[in-house]
C-alpha positions in Angstrom: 100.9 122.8 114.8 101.4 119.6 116.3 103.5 116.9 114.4 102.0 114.1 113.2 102.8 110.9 114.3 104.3 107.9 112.4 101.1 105.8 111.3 103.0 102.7 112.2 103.6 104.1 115.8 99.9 104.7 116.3 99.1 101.1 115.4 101.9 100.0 117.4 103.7 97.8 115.0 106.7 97.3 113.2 107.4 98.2 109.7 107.8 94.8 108.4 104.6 93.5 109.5 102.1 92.2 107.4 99.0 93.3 105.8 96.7 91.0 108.2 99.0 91.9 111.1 98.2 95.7 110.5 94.0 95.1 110.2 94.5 93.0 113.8 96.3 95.6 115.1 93.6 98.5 113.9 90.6 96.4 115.1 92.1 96.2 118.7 92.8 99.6 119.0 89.7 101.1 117.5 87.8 98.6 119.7 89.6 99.7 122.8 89.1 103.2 122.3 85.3 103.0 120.6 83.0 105.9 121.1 80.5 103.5 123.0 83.1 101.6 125.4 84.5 105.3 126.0 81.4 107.9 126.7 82.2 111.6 126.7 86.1 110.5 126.5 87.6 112.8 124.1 91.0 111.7 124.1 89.9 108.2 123.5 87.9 109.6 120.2 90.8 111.4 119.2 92.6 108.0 119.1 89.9 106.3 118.2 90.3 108.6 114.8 94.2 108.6 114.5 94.1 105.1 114.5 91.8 105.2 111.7 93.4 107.3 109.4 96.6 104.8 109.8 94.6 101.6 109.1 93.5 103.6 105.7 97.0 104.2 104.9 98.8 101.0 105.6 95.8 98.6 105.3 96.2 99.4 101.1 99.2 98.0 100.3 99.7 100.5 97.4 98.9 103.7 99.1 101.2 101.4 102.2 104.4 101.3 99.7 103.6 105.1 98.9 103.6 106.2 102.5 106.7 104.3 102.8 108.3 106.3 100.2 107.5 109.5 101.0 106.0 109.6 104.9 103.5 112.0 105.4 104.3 113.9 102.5 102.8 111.2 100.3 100.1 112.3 98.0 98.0 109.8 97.8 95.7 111.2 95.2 92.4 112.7 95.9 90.6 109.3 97.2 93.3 108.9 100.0 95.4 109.4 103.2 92.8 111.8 104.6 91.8 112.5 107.5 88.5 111.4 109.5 86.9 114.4 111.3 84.0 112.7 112.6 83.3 109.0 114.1 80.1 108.2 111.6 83.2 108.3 108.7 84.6 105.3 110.4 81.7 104.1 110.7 80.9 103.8 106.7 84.3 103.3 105.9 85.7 100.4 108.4 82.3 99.5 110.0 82.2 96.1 109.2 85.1 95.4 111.3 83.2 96.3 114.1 80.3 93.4 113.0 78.9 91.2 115.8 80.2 93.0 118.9 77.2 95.3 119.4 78.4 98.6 118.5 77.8 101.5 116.8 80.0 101.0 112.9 78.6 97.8 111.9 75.5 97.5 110.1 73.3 98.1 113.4 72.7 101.7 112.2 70.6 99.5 109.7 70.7 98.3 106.2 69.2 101.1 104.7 72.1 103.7 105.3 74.2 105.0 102.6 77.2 102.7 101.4 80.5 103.9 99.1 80.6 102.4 96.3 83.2 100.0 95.3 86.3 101.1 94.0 87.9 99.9 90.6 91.4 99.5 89.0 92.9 99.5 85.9 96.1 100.3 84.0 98.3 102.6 81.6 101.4 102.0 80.3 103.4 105.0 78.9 106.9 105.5 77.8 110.0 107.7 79.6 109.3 110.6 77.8 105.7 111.2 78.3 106.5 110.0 81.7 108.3 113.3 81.9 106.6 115.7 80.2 103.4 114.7 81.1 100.6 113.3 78.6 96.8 112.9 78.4 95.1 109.6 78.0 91.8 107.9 77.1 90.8 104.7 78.8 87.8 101.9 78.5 86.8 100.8 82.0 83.9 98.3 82.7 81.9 99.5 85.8 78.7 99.4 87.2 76.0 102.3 86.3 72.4 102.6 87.8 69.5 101.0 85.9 67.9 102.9 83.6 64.6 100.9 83.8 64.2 100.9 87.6 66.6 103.5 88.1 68.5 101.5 90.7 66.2 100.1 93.3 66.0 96.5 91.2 62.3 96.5 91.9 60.1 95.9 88.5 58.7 99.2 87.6 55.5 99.7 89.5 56.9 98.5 92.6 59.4 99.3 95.5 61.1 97.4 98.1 59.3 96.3 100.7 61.1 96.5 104.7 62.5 92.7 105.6 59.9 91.6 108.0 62.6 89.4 110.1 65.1 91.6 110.8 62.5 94.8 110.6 64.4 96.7 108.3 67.6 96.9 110.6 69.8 94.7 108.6 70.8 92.9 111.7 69.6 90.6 114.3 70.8 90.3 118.0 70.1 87.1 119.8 71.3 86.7 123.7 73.4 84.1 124.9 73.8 84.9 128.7 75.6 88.2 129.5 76.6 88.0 125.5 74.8 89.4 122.9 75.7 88.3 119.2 74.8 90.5 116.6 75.0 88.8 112.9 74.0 89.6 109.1 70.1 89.3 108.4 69.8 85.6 106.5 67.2 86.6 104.5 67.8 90.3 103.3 71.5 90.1 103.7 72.0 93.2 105.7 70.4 95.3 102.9 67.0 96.0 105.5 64.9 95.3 102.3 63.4 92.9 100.3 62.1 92.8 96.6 59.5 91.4 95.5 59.1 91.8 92.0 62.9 92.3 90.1 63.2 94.0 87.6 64.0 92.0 84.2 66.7 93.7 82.9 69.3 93.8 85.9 67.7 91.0 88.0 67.3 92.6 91.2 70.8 94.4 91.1 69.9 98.0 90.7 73.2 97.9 88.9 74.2 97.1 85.1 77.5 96.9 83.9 78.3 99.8 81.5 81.3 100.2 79.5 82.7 104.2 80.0 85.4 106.4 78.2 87.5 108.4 80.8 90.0 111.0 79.8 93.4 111.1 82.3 95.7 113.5 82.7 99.3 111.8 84.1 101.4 114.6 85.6 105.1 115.0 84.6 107.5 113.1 86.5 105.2 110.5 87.3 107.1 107.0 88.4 106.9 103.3 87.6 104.1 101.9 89.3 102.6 105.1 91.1 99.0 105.5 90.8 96.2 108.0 89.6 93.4 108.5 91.9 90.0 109.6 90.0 87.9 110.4 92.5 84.0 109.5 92.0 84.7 107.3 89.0 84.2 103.7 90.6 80.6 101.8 91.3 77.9 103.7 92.8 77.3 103.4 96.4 74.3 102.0 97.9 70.7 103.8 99.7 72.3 107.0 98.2 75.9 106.7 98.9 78.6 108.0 96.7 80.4 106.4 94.2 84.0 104.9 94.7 87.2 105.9 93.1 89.3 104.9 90.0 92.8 104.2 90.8 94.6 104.0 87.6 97.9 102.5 88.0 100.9 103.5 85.6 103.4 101.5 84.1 106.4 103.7 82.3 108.4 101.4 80.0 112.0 101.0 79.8 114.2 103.4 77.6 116.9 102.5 75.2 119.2 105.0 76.6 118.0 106.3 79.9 118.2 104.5 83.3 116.0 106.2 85.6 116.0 106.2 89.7 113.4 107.9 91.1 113.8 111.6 89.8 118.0 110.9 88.3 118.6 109.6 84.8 122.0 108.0 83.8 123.2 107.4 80.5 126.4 105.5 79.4 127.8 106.8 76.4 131.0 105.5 74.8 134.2 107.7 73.6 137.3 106.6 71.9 140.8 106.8 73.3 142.0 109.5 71.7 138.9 111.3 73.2 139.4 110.4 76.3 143.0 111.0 76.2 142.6 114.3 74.3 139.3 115.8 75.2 136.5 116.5 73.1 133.2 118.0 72.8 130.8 115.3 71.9 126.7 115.6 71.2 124.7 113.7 73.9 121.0 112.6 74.5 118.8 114.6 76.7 114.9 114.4 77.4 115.0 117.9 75.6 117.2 116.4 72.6 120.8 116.9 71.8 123.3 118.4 74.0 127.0 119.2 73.6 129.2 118.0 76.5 133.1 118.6 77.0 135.0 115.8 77.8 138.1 116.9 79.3 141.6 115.4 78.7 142.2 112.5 80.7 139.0 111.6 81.3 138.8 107.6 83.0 136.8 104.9 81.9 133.3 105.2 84.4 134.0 108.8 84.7 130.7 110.6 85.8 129.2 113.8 84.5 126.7 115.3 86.0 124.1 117.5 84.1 121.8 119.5 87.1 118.4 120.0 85.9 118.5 117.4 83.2 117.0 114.3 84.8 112.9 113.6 85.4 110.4 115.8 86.9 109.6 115.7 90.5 106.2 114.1 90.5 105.4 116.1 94.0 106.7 120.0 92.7 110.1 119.4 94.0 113.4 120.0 92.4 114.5 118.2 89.3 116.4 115.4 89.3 120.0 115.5 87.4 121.4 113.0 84.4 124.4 111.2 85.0 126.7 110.8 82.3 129.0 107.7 82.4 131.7 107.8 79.7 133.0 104.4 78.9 135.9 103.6 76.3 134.8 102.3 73.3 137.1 100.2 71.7 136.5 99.4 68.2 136.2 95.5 67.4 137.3 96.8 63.5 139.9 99.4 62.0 141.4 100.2 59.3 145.3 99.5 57.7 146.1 103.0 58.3 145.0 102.9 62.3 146.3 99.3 62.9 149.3 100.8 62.1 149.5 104.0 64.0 148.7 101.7 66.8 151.2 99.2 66.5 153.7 102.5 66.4 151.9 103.8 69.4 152.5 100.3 71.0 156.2 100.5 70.2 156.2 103.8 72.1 154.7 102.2 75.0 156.7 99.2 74.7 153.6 97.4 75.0 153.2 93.8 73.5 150.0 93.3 71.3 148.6 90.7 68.6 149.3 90.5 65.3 145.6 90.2 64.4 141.9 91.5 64.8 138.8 90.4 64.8 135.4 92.2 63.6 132.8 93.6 65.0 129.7 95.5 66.4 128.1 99.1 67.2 125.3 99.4 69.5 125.0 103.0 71.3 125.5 104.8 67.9 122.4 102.8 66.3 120.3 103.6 69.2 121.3 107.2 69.4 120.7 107.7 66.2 117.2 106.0 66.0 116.4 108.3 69.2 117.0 111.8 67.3 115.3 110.4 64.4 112.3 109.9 66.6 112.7 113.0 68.5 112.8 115.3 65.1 
């Protein structure tokens, strides 16, 4: 099987490039290599569609930063980052672009042809630990639903549409200027190839009421900070019979109190005391499963790392699981008792080390939050 090649290469730009950049560079290459400047050129249509495919990818800027991420083995849901196997896709997809230069993709296959719908946004927010385990949600969008009372034409009940008698139901008119012929939008049916008459009273000619729906989501485990949900078919209807668009549901995973996460690896600093880190020790740690004992062996340096495999987040794609990253740091205690200031100052004789003669109090912060984070585990 042939590889695939970079999206940015079959564009012919650079990575940094911007959005607009990107759409200029798509419309000059899918103009070069059109279907009806290149007859019975197969080579030419196979561009024509690889070129495509790229502009869907990199002309989203969120299914862009995806494919940035991950290359070709970006998921991009099931509304994205597929492939077009036949021109007439382009066509309904990007065919606007191809507006006032005559050819086949814009709206001269007339107004009446099926249209996508429009697709919507919205957003979650979860925390860490559903990001990881995976968790079900119910969400209130606002989108458009067919009217009831005309059942989507807009006409008044009793009537239909009637064909625009200007543009004759193409959507379009041509007029010639010498050897140029400049095709533009319909002024009085607005590229729609119909007219009506009589609206209907309740959505005013629209077809189209807004409708507010309950969806259920399911977010898969490992999912990341800003990634996105693709619900296929749940966005506006389409036009003349066309489907509906998709739902992208964008998540947002809240910070945790102990955890910093970095893609699929989790860190965690957790404090020791001296004698701990001079001694060794077996201390209790957090995990996304709960508590975990973890041997500190003597000698261990402040910033020392310990790395747990398998203990970090889900890979969001199937892959392996990320680790969590221990770093031990030495807590020093901001108040003691008679009895330990003394042992100290002995030890500091030992040392032949010169310290204070006083201290000053105090704080604990990891403790607290550990402790608040089995409580809410339990």
């Amino acid at each position: 099987m042939a590889t695939k090649r970079d999206y940015y290469e079959v564009l012919g730009v650079s990575r940094d490039v911007t959005t607009v950049e990107i759409k200029k560079a798509y419309k000059k290459m899918a103009l070069a290599n059109h279907p009806d400047r290149n007859p019975g050129d197969e080579e030419a249509i196979k561009r024509f569609k690889e070129a495509a495919e790229a502009f869907e990818v990199l002309g989203d800027d969120q299914k862009r930063a995806h494919y940035d991420r991950y290359g070709h083995a970006a998921d991009f849901g099931a509304g994205g980052g597929h492939q077009f196997h036949d021109v007439s896709d382009i066509f309904s997809a990007f065919g606007d672009l191809f507006e006032g230069f005559g050819f086949r993709g814009g709206s001269t296959r007339g107004g009446n042809r099926p249209r996508q719908g429009e697709s919507l946004r919205t957003k979650i927010e979860i925390d860490l630990l559903e990001a990881a385990s995976g968790c079900e949600r119910e969400i209130q969008i606002m989108r458009q639903e067919p009217c009831e009372t005309c059942h989507g034409s807009g006409a008044k009940p009793g009537t239909d549409p009637q064909e625009c008698d200007y543009c004759g139901g193409a959507g379009q008119v041509v007029q010639s200027q010498g050897f140029f012929r400049v095709q533009t939008t319909c002024p009085r049916c607005r590229g729609a190839g119909q007219v009506i008459v009589e609206k209907c009273s309740d959505c005013r000619g629209d077809g189209r009421i807004a409708k507010e729906i309950t969806l259920d989501i399911k977010v898969p485990p490992g999912i990341d900070n800003g990634m996105q949900l693709c619900l296929r078919g749940e966005g506006n209807p389409g036009q003349n019979g066309g489907p509906r668009g998709d739902l992208y549901v964008v998540v947002s995973v809240d910070e945790h109190p102990l955890f910093r996460r970095q893609e699929q690896e989790l860190s965690c600093h957790v404090p020791i005391t001296y004698t701990q880190a001079v001694l060794g020790a077996e201390i209790e740690i957090p995990t996304l499963e709960g508590r975990h004992e973890l041997k500190i062996k003597a000698g261990t340096q402040p910033g020392e790392v310990y790395r747990l495999k398998g203990l970090g987040m889900p890979n969001p794609h199937g892959g392996r699981r990320g680790d969590l990253h221990v770093i031990v740091q030495i807590d020093v205690p901001r108040k003691i008792s008679e009895r330990e200031e003394e042992l100290l100052r002995e030890l500091a004789e030992i040392e032949h080390s010169e310290v204070s003669k006083h201290r000053s109090p105090s704080r604990v912060s990891f403790f607290d939050k550990l402790k608040e984070y089995f409580t809410h585990a339990e």
